[in-house]
N, C-alpha and C positions, 0 to 999 in steps of 0.2 A: 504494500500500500504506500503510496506519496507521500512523505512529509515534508513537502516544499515544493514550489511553483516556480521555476526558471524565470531570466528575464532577461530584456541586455543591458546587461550592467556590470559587466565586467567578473561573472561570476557570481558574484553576490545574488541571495533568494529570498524570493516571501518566506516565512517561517509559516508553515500550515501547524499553528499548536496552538488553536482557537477552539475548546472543547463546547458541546453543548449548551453547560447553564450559563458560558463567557457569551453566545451567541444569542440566547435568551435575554439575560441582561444587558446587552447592544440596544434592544428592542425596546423592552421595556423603559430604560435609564432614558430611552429619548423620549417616549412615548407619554408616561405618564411624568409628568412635570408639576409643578405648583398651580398651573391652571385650574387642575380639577378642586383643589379648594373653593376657588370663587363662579366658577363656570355651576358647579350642583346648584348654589344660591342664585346668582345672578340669573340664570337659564328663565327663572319665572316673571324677572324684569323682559326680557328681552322675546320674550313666548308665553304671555297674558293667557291666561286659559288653560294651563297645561297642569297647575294644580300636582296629584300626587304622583301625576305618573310619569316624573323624570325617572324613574330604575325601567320603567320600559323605553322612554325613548332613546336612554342608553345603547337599550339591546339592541332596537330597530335600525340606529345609528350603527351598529356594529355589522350588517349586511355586507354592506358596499364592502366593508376594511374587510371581510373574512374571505369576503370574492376575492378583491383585489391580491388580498396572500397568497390564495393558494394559487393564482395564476403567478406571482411572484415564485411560490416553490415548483413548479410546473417548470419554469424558465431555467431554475438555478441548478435542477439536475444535470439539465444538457450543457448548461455554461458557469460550471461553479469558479467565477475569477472576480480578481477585484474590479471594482467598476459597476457591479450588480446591474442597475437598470440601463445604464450606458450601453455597456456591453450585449446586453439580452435585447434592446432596440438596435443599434446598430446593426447586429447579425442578423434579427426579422425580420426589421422591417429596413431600414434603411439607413448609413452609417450617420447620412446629413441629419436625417429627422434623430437618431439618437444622442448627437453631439449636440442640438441647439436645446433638446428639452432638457438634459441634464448639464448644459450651461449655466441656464436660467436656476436650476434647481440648485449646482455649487455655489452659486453667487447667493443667493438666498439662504442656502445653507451657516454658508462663510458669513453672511450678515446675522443670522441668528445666533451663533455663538458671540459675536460680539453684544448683542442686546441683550440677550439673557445674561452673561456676566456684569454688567453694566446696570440692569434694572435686579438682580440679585441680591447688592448691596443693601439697600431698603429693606428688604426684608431678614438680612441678617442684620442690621443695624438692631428691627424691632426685636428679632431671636435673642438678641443678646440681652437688651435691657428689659426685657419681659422676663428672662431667665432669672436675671439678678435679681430684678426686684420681687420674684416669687421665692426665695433664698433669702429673704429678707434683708434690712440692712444692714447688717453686721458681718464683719465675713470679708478674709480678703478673696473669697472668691469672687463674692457676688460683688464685690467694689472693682473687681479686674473685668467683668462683666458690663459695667454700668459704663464703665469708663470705658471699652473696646465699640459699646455701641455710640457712647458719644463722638468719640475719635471717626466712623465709620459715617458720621453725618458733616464731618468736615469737605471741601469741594477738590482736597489733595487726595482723600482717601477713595472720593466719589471715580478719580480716573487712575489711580494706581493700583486698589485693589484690584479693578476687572480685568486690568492688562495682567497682575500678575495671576490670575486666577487662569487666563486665556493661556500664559506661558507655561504656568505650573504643570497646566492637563495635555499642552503641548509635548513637554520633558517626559512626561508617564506614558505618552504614545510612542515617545521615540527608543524608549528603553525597552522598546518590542510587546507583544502582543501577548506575552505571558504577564506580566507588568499588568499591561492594562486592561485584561481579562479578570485580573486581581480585584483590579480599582472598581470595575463597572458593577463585580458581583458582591463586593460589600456596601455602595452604594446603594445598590439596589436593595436590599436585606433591609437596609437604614430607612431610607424612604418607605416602603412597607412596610416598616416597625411604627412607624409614625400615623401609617393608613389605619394597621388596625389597630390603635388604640382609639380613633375616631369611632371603624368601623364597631367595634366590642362595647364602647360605652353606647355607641344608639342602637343598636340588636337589643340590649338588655336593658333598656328605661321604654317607657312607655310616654305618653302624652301629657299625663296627669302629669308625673317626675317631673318632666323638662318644663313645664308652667309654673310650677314651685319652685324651680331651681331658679329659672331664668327672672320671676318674679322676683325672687328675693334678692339677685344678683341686681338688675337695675333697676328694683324701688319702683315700679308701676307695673298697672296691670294688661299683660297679655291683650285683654278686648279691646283697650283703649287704644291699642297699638293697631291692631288689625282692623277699629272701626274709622282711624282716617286713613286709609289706605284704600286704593281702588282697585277692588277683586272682582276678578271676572271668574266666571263659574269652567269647568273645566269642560276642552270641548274638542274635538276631531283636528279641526286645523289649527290647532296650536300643539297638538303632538306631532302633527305632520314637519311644524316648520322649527319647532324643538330638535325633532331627528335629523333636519338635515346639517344644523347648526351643529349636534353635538358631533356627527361624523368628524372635524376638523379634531376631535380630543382623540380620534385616531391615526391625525396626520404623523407619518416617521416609523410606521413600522416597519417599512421596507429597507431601512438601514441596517438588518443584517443581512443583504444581496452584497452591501460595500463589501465586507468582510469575507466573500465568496474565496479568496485566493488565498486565503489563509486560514480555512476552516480545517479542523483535522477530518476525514473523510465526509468529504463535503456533499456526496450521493446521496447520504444516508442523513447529516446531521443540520444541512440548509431546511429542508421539507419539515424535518421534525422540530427544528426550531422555528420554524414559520408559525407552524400550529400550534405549539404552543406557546409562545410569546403573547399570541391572540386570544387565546383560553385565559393566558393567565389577566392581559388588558380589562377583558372583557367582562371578568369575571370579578375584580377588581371596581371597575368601575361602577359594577351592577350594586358591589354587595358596599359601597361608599355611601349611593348616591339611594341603596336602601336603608342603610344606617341615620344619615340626617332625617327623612321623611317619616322612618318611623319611631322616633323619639319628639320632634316637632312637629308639629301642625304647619303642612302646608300655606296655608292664610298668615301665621304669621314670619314665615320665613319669605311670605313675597311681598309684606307688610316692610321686612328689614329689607328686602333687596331694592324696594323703592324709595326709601331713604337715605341712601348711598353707599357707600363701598363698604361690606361684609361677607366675612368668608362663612366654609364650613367651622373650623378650626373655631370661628369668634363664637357660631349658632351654640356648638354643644362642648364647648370651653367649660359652661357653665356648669356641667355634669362632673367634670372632671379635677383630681384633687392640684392645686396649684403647680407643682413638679410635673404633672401628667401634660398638662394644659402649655406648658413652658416646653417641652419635649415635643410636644404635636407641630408646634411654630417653628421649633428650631428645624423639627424636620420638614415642614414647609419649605423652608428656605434651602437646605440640600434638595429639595427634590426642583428646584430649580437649577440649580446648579451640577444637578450631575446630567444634564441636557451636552454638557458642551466635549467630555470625552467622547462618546460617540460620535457628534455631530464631526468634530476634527477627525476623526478615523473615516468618517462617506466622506467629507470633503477632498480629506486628501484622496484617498483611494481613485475617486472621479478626475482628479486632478493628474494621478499617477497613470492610468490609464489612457487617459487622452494622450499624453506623449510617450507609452507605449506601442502606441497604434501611430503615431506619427504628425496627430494633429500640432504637437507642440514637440518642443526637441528632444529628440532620446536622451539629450543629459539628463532633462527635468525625472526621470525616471529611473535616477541614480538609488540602489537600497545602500541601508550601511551596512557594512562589511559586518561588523560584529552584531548588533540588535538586531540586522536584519529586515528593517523598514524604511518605508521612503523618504527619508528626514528630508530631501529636498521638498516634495510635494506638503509633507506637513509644515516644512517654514513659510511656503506661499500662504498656506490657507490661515497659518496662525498671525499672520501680515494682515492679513485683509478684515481678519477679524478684529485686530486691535485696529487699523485706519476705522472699523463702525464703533468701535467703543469712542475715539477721538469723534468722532460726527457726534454721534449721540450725546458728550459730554459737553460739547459744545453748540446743539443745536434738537435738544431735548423731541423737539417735534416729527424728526429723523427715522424715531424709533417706530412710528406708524408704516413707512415703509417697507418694514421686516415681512408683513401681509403678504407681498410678495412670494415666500416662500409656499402659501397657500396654495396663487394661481400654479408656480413651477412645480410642486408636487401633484395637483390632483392633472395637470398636464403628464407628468410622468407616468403619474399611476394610466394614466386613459390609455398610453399609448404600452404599456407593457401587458394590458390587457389586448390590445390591437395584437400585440406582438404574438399572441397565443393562436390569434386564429390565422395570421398570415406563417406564421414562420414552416408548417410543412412545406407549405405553398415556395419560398423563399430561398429556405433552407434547408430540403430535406434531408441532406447528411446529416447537422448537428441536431435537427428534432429528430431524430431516431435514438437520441440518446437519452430523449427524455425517461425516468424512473417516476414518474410520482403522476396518479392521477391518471393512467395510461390512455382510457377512452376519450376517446373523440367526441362525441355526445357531451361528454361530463365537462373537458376540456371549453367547448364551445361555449355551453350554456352559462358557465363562471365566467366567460371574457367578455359575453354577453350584457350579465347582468354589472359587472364592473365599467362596463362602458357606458352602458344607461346612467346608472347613477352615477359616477363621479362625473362623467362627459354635463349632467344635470346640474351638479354642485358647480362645477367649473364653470358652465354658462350665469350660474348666478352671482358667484365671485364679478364674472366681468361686468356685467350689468351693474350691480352694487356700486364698482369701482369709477365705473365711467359715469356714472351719474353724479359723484363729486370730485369735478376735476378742478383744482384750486386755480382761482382766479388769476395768481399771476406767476410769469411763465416760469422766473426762477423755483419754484414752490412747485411746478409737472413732476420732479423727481420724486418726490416724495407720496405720489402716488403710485401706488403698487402696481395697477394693470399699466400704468404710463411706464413705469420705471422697465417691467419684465418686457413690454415692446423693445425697448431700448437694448436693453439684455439680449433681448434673444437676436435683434440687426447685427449688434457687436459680434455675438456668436456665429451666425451668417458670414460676415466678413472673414472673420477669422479661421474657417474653416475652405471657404473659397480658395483664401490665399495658399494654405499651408498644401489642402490637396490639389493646386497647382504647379505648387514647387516643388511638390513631391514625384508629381507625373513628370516632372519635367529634370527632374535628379534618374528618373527611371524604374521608379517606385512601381509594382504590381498592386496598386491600392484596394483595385477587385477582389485581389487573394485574400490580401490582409482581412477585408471583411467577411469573407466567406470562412477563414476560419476563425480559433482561437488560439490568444498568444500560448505558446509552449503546448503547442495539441499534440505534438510526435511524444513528448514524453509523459502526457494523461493519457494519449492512447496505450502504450504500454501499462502504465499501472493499471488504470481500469478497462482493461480487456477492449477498448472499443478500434483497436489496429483490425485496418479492413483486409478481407482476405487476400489471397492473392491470388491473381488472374490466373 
């Protein structure tokens, strides 16, 4: 069996030593983020009518992202390399259409590490002095506490912490893929230690509890809270447009495909890790978003969400014993912040790939000799991430852009579902490799229903977007459908040019895309060397 991925690089190789729960935790660490604190609450602000039954519009939201996966693991049998959706559109469907959709997607990508780290601070600021001051006053704990989150509200701390946060998870990437296989799966452990102490205290309180609690915690009464607040009674098209909204708390699963070149038997552990990352989101999400609603009363959790900014973490805070409630926040704030190892690993990998294939220069595709990863491809991406940390610290308004990442994933996703139903058509030597999912029927219907739906979400991202396009023209960037236009022209240009000079160096570019990099040496490990004449 493989453990390692050739490349040209002077020798140097991917290290294939990415186990299971390292590929799992890839998934997850991006997928579930600090969002879902305020997205369970907010969801009844922003989808009037929807009342108790966010734990189903959860699930319903969970259709499209389960399609989408398993046409993802569909892909990744036949082409388990770095680059995941790059790579699997390119060869299916066409190398241009694969390079500008996950252009748009590294770019976005590479922006959203910089604003999560960057808008992360704020919330370890509150973790920290929430902590101390539930540790009481005394204590040089809780005074190093009070003091780290006041230092952390300073404007020196607001742009050197995200840089070093951006550099630190950079250093953990580059000290190879055991390393940060490490990082992602205690992370992960930490941020779901924090879930279910949420999830365990609202399972086990009821309605009555949390009205006594909460009562007695802010000195007024529950009815009086829920009687000036405007509730709409629960009704069909508010879980219809609940669901499509919550689908985005599934955006990023497809970030373990990046990791394809370096999975230890990647036939077998892509697929299995596709499915379950998605069991475990899904299931996660359900049993969260079942925990606030059955401890609080719907009415007045949409009562608090229309009064302004409140999380899960603040609703049933009030359940929980001070150290509890201190720990929930802090892990809040990690579960933001471990967004950005992953994100640097698909960034680079996208990165690495392209100038494997020759869009950008085979130097750029340099691994290290000893670690074994692409420290060139990760310096670009952790560049680009700190120039949006410097945007954002300097032009706060910036960080609405990051949206972008939206439109270029649920693009990606549309088109790797495309990928499913053209690639016999395309490529029938490398779809004969496919292991997972084998019928054709089954195959169809999953690209099918992944096309409907996100091709649905993605037409209303742009409609949304284009409908506020800011009045002047310096201020077009910072709109997201404006910005990813922009993105994807540059992307165009840049691929014109490069498989130009490449045809014209004497490059076979046709080859290159008909197969994949290092296929003479997967064919012999995994049996797929054709016979001979």
């Amino acid at each position: 069996m493989a453990t390692q991925e050739n490349t040209t690089s002077g020798g140097a190789q991917l290290a294939r030593e990415l186990g299971l729960l390292a590929l799992v935790a890839t998934s997850v660490c991006t997928v579930i983020g600090g969002g879902i604190n305020n997205l369970t609450v907010e969801i009844q602000e922003s989808s009037p009518g929807l009342g108790p039954y966010v734990p189903l519009a959860f699930v319903i939201g969970a259709i499209p992202a389960i399609a989408t996966a398993l046409c993802y693991a569909i892909l990744a049998t036949a082409m388990p390399r770095a680059g995941g959706g790059y790579i699997y559109i390119s060869r299916a469907v066409h190398p241009f259409v694969g390079f500008i959709a996950t252009f748009s997607k590294w770019f976005g990508l590479a922006a959203c590490v910089g604003v999560i780290s960057y808008m992360d601070i704020p919330l370890l600021e509150a973790a920290c002095t929430y902590l101390g001051d539930a540790l009481g006053n005394e204590g040089a704990v809780s005074s190093a506490l009070v003091g780290l989150g006041e230092t952390l509200q300073l404007p020196e701390a607001k742009l050197w912490v995200p840089l070093g946060m951006v550099w630190l998870f950079w250093g953990i990437n580059v000290l190879g893929v055991r390393t940060y296989g490490v990082t992602v799966i205690v992370l992960m452990f930490l941020m779901l230690s924090g879930g279910a102490c949420i999830i365990v205290t609202g399972l086990s309180s009821d309605h009555q509890q949390f009205l006594s609690a909460w009562e007695a915690y802010e000195g007024q009464k529950a009815s009086a809270v829920i009687g000036s607040a405007s509730i709409t009674p629960p009704n069909l098209a508010a879980l219809l447009k609940a669901t499509a909204t919550l689908f985005f708390a599934y955006i990023g699963f497809a970030t373990i495909s990046q990791a394809g070149g370096e999975a230890r038997d990647p036939q077998r552990a892509l697929p299995k890790a596709f499915v379950i990352a998605t069991v475990v989101i899904t299931g996660y999400y359900l049993l969260f978003a079942a925990a606030v609603y059955k401890a609080a009363p719907w009415e007045l959790v949409t009562a608090l969400a229309q009064q302004g900014d409140t999380t899960a973490p603040h609703v049933l805070g009030v359940l929980m014993p001070a150290w509890m409630a201190s720990y929930v926040a802090l892990m809040a704030a990690l579960a933001l912040a471990n967004d950005v190892p992953p994100l640097l690993l698909a960034v680079s990998r996208l990165f690495f790939s392209w100038a494997r294939d020759g869009i950008f220069p085979r130097r750029l595709a340099v691994i290290h000799r000893k670690y074994r990863t692409p420290h060139v491809a990760l310096g670009v991406s952790a560049i680009v991430a700190s120039g949006v940390v410097l945007l954002c610290h300097w032009d706060q308004s910036f960080i609405g852009a990051v949206d972008i990442i939206n439109i270029a994933l649920l693009t990606t996703y549309m088109l790797a579902c495309a990928s499913v139903i053209a690639f016999p058509h395309t490529n029938p030597r490398l779809y004969s490799r496919v292991r997972f999912i084998r019928s054709r029927g089954a195959q169809v219907a999953l690209a099918v229903i992944g096309i409907i739906s996100v091709g649905g979400l993605l037409a209303i991202q742009f409609v949304k977007q284009l409908s506020s396009i800011p009045e002047a023209p310096v201020d077009w960037l910072k709109n997201p459908a404006l910005l990813w236009f922009v993105v994807i022209a540059l992307g165009a240009v840049v691929f014109w040019v490069m498989w130009t000079r490449r045809a014209r160096q004497g490059w076979d570019m046709r080859a290159i895309f008909d197969t994949l990099p290092d296929e003479e040496a997967e064919a012999e490990d995994y049996g797929f060397r054709e016979p001979a004449l």
